[in-house]
N, C-alpha and C positions, 0 to 999 in steps of 0.2 A: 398533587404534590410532586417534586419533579424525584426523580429517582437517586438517590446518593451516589458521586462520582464515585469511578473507580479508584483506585489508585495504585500506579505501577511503581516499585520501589526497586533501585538501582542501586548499586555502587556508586560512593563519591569521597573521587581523593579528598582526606582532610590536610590543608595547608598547616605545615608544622610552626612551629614557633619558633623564630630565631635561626633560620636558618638560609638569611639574609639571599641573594639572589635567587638561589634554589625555590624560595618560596614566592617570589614574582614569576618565574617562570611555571612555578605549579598553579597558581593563581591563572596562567592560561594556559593550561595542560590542554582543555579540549580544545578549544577553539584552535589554538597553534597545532594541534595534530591535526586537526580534519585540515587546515592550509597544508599540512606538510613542513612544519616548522624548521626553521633551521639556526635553530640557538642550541646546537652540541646536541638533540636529538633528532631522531629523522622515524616518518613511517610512510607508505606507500600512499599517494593522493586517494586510491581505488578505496584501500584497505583503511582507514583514516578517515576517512569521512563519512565512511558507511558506520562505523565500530562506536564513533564520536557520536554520531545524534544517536545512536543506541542505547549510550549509555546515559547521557542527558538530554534528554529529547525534550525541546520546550515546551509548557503549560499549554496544550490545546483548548481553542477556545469550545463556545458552546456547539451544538449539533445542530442540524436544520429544522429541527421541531421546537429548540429554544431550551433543549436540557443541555446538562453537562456533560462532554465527554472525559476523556480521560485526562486526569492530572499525575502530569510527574513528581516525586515526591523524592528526592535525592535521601540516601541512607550513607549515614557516614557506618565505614569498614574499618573493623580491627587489623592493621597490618601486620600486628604483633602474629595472625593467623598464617604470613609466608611465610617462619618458620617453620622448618619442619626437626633440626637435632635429631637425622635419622644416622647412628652411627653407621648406617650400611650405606650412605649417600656417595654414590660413584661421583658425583658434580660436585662433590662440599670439599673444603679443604678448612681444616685449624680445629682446635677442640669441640665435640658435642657441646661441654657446658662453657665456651667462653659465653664473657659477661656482655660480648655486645654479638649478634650475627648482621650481614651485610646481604640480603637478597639481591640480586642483580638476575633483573632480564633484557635480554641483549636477543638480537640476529645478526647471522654470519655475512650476510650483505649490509648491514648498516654501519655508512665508513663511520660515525659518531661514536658506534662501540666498540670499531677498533682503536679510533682515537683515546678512548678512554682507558682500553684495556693495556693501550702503549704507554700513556700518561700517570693514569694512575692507581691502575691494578698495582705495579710493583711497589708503590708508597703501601699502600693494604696489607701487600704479603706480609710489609715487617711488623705488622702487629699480628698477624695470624702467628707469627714466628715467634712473636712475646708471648702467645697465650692470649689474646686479651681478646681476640676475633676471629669470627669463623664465616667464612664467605661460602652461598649457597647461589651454584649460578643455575638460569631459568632459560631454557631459550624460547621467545614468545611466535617465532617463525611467520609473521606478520608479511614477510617479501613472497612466501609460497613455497612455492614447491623444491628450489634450489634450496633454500635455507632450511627447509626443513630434511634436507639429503647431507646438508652441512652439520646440524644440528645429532641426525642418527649416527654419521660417520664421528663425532667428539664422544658419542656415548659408546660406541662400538671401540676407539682407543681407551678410554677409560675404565672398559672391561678388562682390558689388558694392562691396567694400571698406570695408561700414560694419559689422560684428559687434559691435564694442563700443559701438557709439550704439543699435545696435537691443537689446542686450543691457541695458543703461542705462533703456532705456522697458521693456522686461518686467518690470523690479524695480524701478520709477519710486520715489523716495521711502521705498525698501527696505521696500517690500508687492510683494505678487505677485499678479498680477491674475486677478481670479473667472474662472471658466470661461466664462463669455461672450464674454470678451475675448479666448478663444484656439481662437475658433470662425474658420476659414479667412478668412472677408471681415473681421473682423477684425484679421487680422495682414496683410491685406493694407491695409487703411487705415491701419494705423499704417505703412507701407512708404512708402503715400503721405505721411502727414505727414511723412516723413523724405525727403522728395522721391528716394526710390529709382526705378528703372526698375518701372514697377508689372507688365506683362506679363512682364516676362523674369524679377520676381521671382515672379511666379504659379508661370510655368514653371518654374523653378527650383525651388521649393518641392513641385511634384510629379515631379517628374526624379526615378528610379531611383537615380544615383548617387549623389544629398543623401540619399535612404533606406541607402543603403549604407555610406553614412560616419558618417550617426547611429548604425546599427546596430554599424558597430565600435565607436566611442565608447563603447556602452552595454558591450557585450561585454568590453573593457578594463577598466572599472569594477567590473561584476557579478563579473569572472575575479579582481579582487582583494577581492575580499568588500563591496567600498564600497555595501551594500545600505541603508544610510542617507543619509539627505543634508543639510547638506551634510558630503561625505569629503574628506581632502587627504591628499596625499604631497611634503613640503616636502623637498628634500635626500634623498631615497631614504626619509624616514622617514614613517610614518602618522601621520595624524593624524584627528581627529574633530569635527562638529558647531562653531557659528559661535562658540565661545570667544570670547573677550576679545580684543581687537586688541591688545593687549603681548605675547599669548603668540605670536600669528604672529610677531613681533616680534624676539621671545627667541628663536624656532625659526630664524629666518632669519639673526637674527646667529652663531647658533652653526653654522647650515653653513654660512655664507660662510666663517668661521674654518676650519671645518675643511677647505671646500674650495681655501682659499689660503694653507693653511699648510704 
């Protein structure tokens, strides 16, 4: 008798309902990440193509002896899990208990999530400013090593209670700045122009515990598949790449509905 396949069980975005282009675009989440898509997301060809069959790796067939190898077995994910309602969250901005929260995982080199951040972060804020949303941002550092020196140095001003102004100058004008710009003495003069504490944010920026919280941040993201950028999870539901600012729109009116009705 041949031996019972294994079966390796993965993460798999579930396409939401009703959430008209966003959901053709997540319909090809993997495939368009491992090309390197560029429909308002973007992730690295290297980093993208490896991350992608990772996570949906297709049904392999039988083995040389005529058993079964390994079958994929996609598991759909509770997104409602990138919550977190930590009121000590340095990255969150709007009430612990609003009725809808907005996960956004972004990187500091992907021009998509500066476009986004220029386009439609500030439509967002004015409901974080109603009460009604609370945006929890993630950074998945998918570009490497810069982005992730981008990423330390936004948690390093937000210790100092400015995250959203330093975060503001890294997508200045919704471009993202060349890699020059996110060379260490760099991010520490834009600190200074922001008249931050500049030694405590050095120190901060290489402290151990700013790499350990980046590192969850990434780990959260990559654990729900968000290997492109930028990814969101609006109301428990996925979504993908810097769409149209009617469709955050349309998403956020219908889970407020649905979360106060």
């Amino acid at each position: 008798m041949s031996p019972t396949p294994h079966t390796r069980r993965t993460p798999a975005w579930v396409v939401p309902s009703a959430v008209g282009v966003v959901a053709l675009a997540l319909i090809a989440f993997i495939a368009w990440s491992a090309a390197g898509g560029t429909d308002g997301a973007s992730a690295p060809a290297g980093v993208a193509a490896t991350t992608a069959a990772d996570a949906n790796p297709a049904p392999s067939g039988e083995g040389q002896d005529g058993d079964p190898t390994d079958v994929e077995e996609p598991v759909a994910v509770s997104f409602a899990d990138a919550e977190r309602r930590d009121p000590h969250d340095l990255l969150a901005i709007g009430p612990v208990d609003a009725p809808v929260v907005l996960v956004v995982f972004s990187d500091y080199q992907c021009p998509f999530c500066a476009k986004w951040s220029n386009d439609t972060l500030p439509v967002m804020m004015d409901y974080v400013d109603d009460g009604d949303l609370r945006i929890e941002w993630r950074d998945v550092n998918v570009y490497g090593r810069d982005s992730e020196r981008a990423a330390r140095a936004a948690y390093a001003a937000a210790l100092q209670g400015q995250f959203w102004e330093y975060h503001h100058e890294l997508y200045l004008d919704g471009k993202k700045r060349s890699p020059g710009d996110l060379t260490e003495d760099a991010l520490v003069s834009l600190a200074e122009q922001l008249s931050l504490d500049v030694p405590r944010f050095r120190a901060d920026m290489q402290d151990e515990a700013t790499a350990a919280e980046i590192m969850r941040n990434q780990e959260l993201g990559l654990g729900l598949g968000a290997f492109s950028t930028p990814s969101f999870v609006m109301g428990g539901e996925p979504m993908v790449g810097a769409q149209p600012t009617e469709l955050f729109v349309d998403a956020f009116e219908r889970a407020l509905a649905e979360a106060t009705s």
